[in-house]
N, C-alpha and C positions, 0 to 999 in steps of 0.2 A: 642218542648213542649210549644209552645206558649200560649198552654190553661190554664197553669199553673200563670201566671202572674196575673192571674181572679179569686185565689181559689176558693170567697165567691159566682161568679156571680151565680141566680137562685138557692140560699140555702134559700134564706128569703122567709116564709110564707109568705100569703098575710093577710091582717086583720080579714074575713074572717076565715080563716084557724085555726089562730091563738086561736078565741072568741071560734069556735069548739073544740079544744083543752082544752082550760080553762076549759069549763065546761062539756065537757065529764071526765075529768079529776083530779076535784078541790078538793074532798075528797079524792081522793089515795093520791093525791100530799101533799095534810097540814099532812095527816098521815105518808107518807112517808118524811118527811122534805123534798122534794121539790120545788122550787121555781122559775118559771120563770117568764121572763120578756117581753116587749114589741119587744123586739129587739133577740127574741130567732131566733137563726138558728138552721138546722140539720147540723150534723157536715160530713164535707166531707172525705172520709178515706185518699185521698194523705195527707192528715196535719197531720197524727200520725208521731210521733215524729219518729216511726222505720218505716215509709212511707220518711220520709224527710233524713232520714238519706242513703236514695238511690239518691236520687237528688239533695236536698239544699246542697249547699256549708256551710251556718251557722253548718248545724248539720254534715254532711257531711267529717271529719276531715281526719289527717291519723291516731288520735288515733282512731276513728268510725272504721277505716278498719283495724286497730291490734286488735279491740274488735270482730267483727266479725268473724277471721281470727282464732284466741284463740278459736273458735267453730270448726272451720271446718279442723284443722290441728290437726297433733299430740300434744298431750299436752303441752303449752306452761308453762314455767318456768319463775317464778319473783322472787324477793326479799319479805320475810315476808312471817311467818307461815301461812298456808291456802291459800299459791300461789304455791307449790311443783308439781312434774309433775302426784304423785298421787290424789291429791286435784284437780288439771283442769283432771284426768282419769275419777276421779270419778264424778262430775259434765258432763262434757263431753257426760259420760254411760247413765246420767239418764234422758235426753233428745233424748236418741235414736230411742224409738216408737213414739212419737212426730215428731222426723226428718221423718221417714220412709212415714208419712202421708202426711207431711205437702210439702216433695220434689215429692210425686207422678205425683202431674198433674202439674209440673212445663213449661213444652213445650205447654200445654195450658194457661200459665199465671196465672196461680191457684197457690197459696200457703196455700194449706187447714189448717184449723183451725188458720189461722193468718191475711190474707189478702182476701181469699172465704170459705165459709161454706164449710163442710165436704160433700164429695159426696157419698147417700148411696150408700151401696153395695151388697142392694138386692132391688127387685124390690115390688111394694104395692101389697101386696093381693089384690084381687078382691073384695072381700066380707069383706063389714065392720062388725065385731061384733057390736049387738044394745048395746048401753050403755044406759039404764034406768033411773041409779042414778048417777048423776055427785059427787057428793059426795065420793062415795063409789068408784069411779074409781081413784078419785085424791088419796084415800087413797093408791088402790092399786097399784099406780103408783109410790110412795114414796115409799113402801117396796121393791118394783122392783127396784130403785132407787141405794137404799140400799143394795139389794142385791147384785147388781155390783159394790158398793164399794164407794159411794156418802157419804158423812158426814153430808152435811144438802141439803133439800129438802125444795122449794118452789113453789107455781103453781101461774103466776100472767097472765094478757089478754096482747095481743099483742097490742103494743105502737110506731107507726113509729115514733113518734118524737126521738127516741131513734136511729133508724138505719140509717145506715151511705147514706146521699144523692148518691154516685157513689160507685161503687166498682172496684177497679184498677185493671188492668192486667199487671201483675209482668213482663211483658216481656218488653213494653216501656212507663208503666207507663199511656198509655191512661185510660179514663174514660166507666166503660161497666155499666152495670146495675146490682140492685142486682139480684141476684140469689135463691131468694126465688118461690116458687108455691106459687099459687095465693091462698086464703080464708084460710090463719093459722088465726086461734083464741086465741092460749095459749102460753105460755111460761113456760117449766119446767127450774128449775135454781138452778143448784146444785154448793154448796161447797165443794172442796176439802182441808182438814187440813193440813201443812206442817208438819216436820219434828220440832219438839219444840226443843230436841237439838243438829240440825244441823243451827237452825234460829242464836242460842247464839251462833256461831262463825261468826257471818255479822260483817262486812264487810269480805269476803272469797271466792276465789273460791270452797272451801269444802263447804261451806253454797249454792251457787249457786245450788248444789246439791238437795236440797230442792227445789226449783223451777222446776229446770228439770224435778225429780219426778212427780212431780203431775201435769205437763202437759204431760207427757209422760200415769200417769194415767187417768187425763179426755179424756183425747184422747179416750183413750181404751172404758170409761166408757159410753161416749155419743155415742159412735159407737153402742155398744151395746145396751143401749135403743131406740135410733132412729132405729135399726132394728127390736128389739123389736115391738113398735107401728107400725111400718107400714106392721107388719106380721097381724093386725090389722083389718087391711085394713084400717089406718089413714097415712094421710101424717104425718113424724118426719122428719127433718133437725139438723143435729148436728150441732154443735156450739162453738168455743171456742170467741178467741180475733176477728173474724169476723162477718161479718154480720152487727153488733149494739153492742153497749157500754154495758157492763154487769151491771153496776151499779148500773144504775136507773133502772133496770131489778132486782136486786140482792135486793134492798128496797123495791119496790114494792113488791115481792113476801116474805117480810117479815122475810127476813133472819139478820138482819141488822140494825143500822144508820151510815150513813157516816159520816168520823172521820178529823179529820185537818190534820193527814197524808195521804189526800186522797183515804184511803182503806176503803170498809166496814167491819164496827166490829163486831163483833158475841158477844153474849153470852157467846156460847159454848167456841170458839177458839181465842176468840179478834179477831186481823186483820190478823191474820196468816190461809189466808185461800187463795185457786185461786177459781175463779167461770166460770163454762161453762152452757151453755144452748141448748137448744132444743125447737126447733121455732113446731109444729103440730095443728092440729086440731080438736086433740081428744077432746072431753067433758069432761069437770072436775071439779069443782068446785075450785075458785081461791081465795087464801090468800089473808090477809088482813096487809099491814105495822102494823109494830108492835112500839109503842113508847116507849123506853126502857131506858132513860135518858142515854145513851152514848153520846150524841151530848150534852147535857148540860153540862158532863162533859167537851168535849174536849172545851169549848167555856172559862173554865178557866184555863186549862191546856196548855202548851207551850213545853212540854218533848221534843215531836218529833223536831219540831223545832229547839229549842235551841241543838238538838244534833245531826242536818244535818251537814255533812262537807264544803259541798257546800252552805250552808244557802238557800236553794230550798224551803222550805216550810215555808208559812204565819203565823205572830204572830198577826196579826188582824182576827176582826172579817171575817166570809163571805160578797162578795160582785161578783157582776158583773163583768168578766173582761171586760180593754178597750182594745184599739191597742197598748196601752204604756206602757202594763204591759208586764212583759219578761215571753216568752216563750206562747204570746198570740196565738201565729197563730195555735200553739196542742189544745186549749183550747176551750171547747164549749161554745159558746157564746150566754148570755141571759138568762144562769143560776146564779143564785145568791150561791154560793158555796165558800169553801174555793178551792184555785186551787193552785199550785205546780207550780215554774220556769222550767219547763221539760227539756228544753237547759242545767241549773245548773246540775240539777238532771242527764240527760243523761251525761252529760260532767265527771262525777265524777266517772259512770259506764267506762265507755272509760277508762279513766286513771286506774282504778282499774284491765281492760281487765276482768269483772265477773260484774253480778249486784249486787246493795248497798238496802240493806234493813233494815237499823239501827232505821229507823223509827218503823220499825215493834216490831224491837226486841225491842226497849227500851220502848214502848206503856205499860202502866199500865195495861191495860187489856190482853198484852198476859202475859200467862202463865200457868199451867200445870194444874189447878182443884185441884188443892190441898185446905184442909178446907180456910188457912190462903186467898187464891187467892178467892174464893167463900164470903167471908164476906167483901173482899177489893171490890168486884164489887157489892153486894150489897149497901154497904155503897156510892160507886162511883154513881150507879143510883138512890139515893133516894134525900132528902133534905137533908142530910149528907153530899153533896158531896165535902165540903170545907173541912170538917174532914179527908175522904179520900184523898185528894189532898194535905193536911199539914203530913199525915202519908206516902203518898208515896214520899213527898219531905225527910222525915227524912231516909225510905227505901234508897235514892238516884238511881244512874242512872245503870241499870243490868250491870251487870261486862259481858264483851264478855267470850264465853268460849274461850280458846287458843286452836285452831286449833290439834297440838298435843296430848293435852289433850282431843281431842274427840275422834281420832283416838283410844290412849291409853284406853279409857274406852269400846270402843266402839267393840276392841280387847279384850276385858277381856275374 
C-alpha cells in the first residue's frame, strides 16, 4: 500500500478551481458559517479516522480491535453500570438493519452506507414525471420524507468540494472512484433525533444504543425515499457516512450551525441528531442556511470541552488546521472550523469498548422541549446570550442518568 504514504498527492485544487468555488459559493457559505481557505483540500476517505483504524498502526491499537470485536461477538461484559451483557445486547440489536446493509456487498469491497453509497434496489422508471414547480415538489418531498420517519428535512445543490476525492474498497484498501451517476443536482438531508433518555446514560454501552438506532433507521429511511424518486423516473442515491461529509451538506440545507462539539445543532433537537442524505436530480427548490445564533453562543461557551475526558475538543476560537495539530491527518484541511483531536476522541471510544458522546449530552441545547429549555434557547440565540450562559453555569453540568435507573423506568 505504497500509495498510502502520499494521502494528500492530487487533493489540491488548482487556483482556478479554487476562485470557481469561492464565488459560485460565497453567499451559501457566509450564511452557512462557512469558511474556506487558500489551502482548502477535498478530503480523501482512507483518512477517516474508522478508515485508519483498518491500516494506521497510530489508530490502529489492540484496544481498536476489542472495540470492534464488542460489535461483532456476543455481548461483551465490563466493569460499570451500562457495560452489563444486557446493555452491549441491547446496543448490539439496534444496529442490526444497518449491519444487514452495510455487510451486503462486502466481497465487492462495498461497505454500504459507511465506506460506498447505498446500492438501489430497484431499477429508474423510464419515464420521468414533469415536475412544473420546483417549489411545490420540495415540499412534497419533505412530507414524504416525513412520512418515512425523517425529523428534519432540508433540500440544498450538490457541492463536490464536500465529497470525498477517492472511495476505498474495503477489501485492500485501494483507491476506486466515487460511485455516484453523473448530472445529480440536489441533495436531500435528513435528520434523525436520538433517544434523549438513552443520550443521559453517555458515556454507556446502553447509550450506544442510541446511536445504533437511528443508523439502523436512516438506513431503512433513505432506502425508502431513494426508491421512492427513482419510481420517478429521477436518479436518488442513498447516503449515509459515505460518499461526502454530511455537515456542510446538513448547514447548507439549513438545518443547523455548527457547534464546538463538532456536531450540528438543531433547534428542534440540539446536537442529538444523525444525518443521512440522498444525492438525485429531481427539481426542487433548495433551502437557504439559516443564522440562528448557535455558533455565537458556542464561541463563549466551553461545556463540551471542559467536560471531554480525553480533552479532544478545542477551547479556542475556530481556526485552520496545520500538520502539528493532533489528529490532523482525519481533518479537512482549509476549513477554518473548530476541529476535535479524533486519535483523543477515538482513543477513549476504544477503552470505553462503546462510543462517548458526553459532549452531546452535556451541550446546553440538548434537551427535551420543555417551556423552561424553549426560553433557555431562546435567550442562548439572542443578545442575551451571556445571561443564558451565567444561568446555565448556575444550572451546572446534566447529571448522567444511571444506566439502571434507565432500565428501571424504562421497565415500569
Amino acid at each position: 500500500m505504497a500509495w498510502l504514504s502520499n494521502r494528500y498527492s492530487g487533493l489540491v485544487p488548482d487556483k482556478e478551481q479554487q476562485e470557481k468555488w469561492r464565488e459560485q459559493f460565497a453567499e451559501t457559505d457566509a450564511l452557512a458559517g462557512i469558511e474556506t481557505t487558500e489551502n482548502f483540500e477535498r478530503f480523501n476517505q482512507i483518512n477517516n479516522l474508522f478508515m485508519r483504524a483498518t491500516w494506521d498502526p497510530v489508530v490502529d491499537t489492540e484496544d481498536t480491535q476489542a472495540f470492534y470485536e464488542s460489535y461483532r461477538v456476543a455481548p461483551t461484559v465490563r466493569k460499570g453500570q451500562g457495560f452489563s451483557q444486557q446493555d452491549f445486547a441491547l446496543r448490539d440489536a439496534s444496529w442490526a438493519v444497518s449491519r444487514v446493509i452495510s455487510n451486503r456487498a462486502g466481497d465487492r469491497g462495498k461497505r454500504e452506507g459507511f465506506e460506498a453509497a447505498i446500492e438501489p434496489d430497484n431499477s429508474l422508471a423510464p419515464k420521468k414525471i414533469a415536475v412544473e414547480d420546483p417549489s411545490a415538489m420540495s415540499h412534497k418531498m419533505k412530507k414524504i420524507c416525513k412520512l418515512f420517519g425523517a425529523d428534519l428535512v432540508g433540500i440544498t445543490d450538490f457541492d463536490e468540494r464536500w465529497h470525498y476525492s477517492q472511495r476505498v474498497d474495503t477489501r485492500d484498501h485501494s483507491p476506486t472512484e466515487p460511485d455516484l451517476p453523473p448530472g445529480m443536482t440536489h441533495v436531500i438531508v435528513l435528520g434523525h433525533s436520538m433517544d434523549y433518555e438513552l443520550v443521559r446514560t453517555y458515556p454507556s454501552a446502553l447509550a450506544g444504543a442510541s446511536t445504533g438506532l437511528e443508523y439502523s433507521h436512516e438506513t431503512s429511511i433513505v432506502i425508502h425515499i431513494a426508491s421512492y424518486i427513482r419510481n420517478l423516473g429521477y436518479e436518488a442515491i442513498a447516503s449515509m457516512n459515505d460518499t461526502a461529509m454530511v455537515i456542510p451538506y446538513a448547514l447548507k440545507a439549513g438545518l443547523g450551525e455548527y457547534g464546538r462539539n463538532q456536531l450540528v445543532i438543531t433547534p428542534e433537537y440540539g446536537p442529538r441528531l444523525r444525518f443521512s442524505k440522498i444525492f438525485t436530480n429531481l427539481p426542487m427548490k433548495i433551502d437557504k442556511p439559516r443564522q440562528l445564533g448557535i455558533k455565537q453562543y458556542c464561541d463563549i461557551c466551553t461545556k463540551c470541552a471542559e467536560n471531554c475526558p480525553p480533552q479532544a475538543l478545542p477551547f479556542d476560537a475556530p481556526k485552520e488546521v496545520t500538520e502539528n495539530d493532533g489528529g490532523a491527518i482525519s481533518t479537512q484541511r482549509g476549513v477554518k472550523k473548530w476541529s476535535a483531536n479524533c486519535e483523543k476522541c477515538f482513543g477513549y471510544w476504544t477503552k470505553l469498548r462503546s462510543d462517548c458522546a458526553i459532549c452531546m449530552r452535556v451541550c446546553p441545547f440538548n434537551n427535551e422541549g420543555k417551556w423552561l429549555d424553549k426560553i433557555f434557547t431562546k435567550l442562548a440565540t439572542s443578545k442575551w446570550r451571556k445571561l443564558a450562559l451565567w444561568l446555565d453555569g448556575k444550572r451546572g453540568v446534566p447529571e448522567r442518568l444511571k444506566p439502571n435507573e434507565w432500565w428501571q423506568n424504562f421497565l415500569k
